[in-house]
Residue frames as a rotation matrix with the C-alpha (Angstrom) as fourth column:
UNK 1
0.577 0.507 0.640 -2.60
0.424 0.484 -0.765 -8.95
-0.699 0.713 0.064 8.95
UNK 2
0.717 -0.522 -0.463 -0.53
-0.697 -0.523 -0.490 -6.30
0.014 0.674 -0.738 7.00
UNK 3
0.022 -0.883 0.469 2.65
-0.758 0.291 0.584 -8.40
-0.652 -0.368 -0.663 8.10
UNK 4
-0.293 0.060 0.954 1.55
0.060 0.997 -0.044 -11.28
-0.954 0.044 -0.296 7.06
UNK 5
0.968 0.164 0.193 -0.03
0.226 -0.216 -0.950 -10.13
-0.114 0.962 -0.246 3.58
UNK 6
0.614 -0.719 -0.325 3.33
-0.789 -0.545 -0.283 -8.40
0.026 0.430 -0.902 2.95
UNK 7
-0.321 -0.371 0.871 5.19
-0.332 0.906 0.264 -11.97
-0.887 -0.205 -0.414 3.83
UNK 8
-0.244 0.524 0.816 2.93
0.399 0.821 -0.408 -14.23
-0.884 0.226 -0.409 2.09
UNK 9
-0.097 0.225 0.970 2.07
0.986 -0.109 0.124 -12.47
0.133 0.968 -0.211 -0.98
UNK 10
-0.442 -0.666 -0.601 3.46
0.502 -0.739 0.449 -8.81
-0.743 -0.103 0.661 -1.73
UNK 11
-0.917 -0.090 0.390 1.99
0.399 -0.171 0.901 -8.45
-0.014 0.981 0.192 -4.73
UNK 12
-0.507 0.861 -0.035 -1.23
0.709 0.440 0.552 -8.96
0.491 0.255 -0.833 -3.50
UNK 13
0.116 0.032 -0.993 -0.58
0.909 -0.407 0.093 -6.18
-0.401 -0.913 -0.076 -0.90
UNK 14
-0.839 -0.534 -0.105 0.74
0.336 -0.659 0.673 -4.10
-0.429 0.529 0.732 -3.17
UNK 15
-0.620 0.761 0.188 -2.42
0.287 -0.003 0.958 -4.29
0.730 0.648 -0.217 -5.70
UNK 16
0.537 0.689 -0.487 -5.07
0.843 -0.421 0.334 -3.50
0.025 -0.590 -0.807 -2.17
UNK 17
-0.343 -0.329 -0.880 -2.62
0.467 -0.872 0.144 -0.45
-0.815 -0.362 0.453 -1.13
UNK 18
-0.964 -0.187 0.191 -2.96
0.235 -0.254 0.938 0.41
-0.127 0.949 0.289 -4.72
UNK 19
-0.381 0.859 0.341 -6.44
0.743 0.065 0.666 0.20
0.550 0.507 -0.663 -4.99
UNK 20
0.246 0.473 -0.846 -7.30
0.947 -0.305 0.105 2.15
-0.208 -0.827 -0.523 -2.07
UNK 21
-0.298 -0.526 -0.796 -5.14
0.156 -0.850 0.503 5.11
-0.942 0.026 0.335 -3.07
UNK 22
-0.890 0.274 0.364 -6.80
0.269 -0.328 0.906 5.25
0.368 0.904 0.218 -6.83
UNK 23
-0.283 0.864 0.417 -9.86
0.628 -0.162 0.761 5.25
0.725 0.477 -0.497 -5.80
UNK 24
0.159 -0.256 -0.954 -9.02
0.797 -0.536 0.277 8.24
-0.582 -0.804 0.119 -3.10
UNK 25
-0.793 -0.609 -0.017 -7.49
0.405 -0.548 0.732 9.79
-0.455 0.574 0.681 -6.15
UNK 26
-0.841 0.112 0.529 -10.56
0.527 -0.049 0.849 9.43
0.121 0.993 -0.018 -7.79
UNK 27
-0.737 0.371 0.565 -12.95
-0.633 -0.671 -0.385 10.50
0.237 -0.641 0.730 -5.36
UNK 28
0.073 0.949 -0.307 -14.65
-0.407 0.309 0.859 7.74
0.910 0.062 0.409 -4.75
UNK 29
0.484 -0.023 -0.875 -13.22
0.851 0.246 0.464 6.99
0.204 -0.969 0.138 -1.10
UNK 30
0.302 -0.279 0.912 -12.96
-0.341 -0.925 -0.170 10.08
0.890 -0.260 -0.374 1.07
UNK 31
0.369 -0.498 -0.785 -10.31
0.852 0.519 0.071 9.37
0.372 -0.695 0.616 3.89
UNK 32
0.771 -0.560 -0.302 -7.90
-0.211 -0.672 0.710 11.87
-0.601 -0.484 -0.636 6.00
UNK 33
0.321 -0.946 -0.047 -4.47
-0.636 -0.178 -0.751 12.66
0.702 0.271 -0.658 4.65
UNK 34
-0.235 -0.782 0.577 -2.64
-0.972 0.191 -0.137 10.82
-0.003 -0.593 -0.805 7.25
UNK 35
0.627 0.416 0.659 -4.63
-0.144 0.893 -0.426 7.61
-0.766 0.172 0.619 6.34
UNK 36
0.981 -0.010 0.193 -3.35
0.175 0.469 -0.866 8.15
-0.082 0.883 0.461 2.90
UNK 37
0.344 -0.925 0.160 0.15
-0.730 -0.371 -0.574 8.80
0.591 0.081 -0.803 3.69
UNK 38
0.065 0.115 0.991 -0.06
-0.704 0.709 -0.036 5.81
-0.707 -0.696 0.127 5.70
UNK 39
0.954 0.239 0.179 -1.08
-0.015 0.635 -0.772 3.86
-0.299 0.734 0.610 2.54
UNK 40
0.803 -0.557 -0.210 1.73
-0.478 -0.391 -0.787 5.53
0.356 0.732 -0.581 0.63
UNK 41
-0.079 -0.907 0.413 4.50
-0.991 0.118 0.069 4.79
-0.112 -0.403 -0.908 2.88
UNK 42
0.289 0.289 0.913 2.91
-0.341 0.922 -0.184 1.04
-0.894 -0.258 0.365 2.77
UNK 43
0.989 0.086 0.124 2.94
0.053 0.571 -0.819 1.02
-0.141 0.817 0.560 -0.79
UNK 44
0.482 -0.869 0.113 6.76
-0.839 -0.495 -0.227 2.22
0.253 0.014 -0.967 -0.64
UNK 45
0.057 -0.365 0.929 7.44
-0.894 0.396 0.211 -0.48
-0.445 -0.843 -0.303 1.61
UNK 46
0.490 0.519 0.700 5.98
-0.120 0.836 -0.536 -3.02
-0.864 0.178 0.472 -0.16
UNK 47
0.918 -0.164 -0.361 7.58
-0.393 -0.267 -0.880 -1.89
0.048 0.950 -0.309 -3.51
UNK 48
0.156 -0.913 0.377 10.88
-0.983 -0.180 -0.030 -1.70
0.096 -0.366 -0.926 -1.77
UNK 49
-0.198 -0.101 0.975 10.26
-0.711 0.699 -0.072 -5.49
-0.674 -0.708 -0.210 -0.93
UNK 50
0.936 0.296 0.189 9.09
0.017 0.499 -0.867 -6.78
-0.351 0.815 0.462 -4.20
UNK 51
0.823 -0.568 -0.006 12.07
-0.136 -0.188 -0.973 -5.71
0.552 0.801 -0.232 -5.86
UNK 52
0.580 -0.704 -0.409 14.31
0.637 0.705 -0.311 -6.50
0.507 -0.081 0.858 -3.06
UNK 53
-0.330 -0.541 0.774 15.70
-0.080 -0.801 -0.594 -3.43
0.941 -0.258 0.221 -1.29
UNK 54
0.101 -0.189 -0.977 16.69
0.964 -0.223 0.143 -3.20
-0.245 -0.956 0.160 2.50
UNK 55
0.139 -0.246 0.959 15.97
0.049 -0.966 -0.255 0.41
0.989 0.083 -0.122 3.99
């Protein structure tokens, strides 16, 4: 499903990674660190793909 969200509509992927990782920030979802470094790298990815960059 990631794959395919990131395909099909980036933004929209972008905005859920996002959302998940504010409201982590804020304390209102309590995850592991490797969950949210997981996110990160996702939102990286995803960023990296909106705008067009090959890593």
């Amino acid at each position: 499903m990631r794959k395919r969200l990131m395909e099909t509509n980036p933004n929209s992927f972008r905005k859920l990674v996002q959302t998940f990782l504010e409201a982590s920030g804020r304390g209102y979802w309590e995850t592991s660190e490797e969950n949210l470094e997981k996110l990160r790298v996702l939102y990286s990815e995803v960023e990296d793909k909106i705008e067009g960059i090959d890593r």
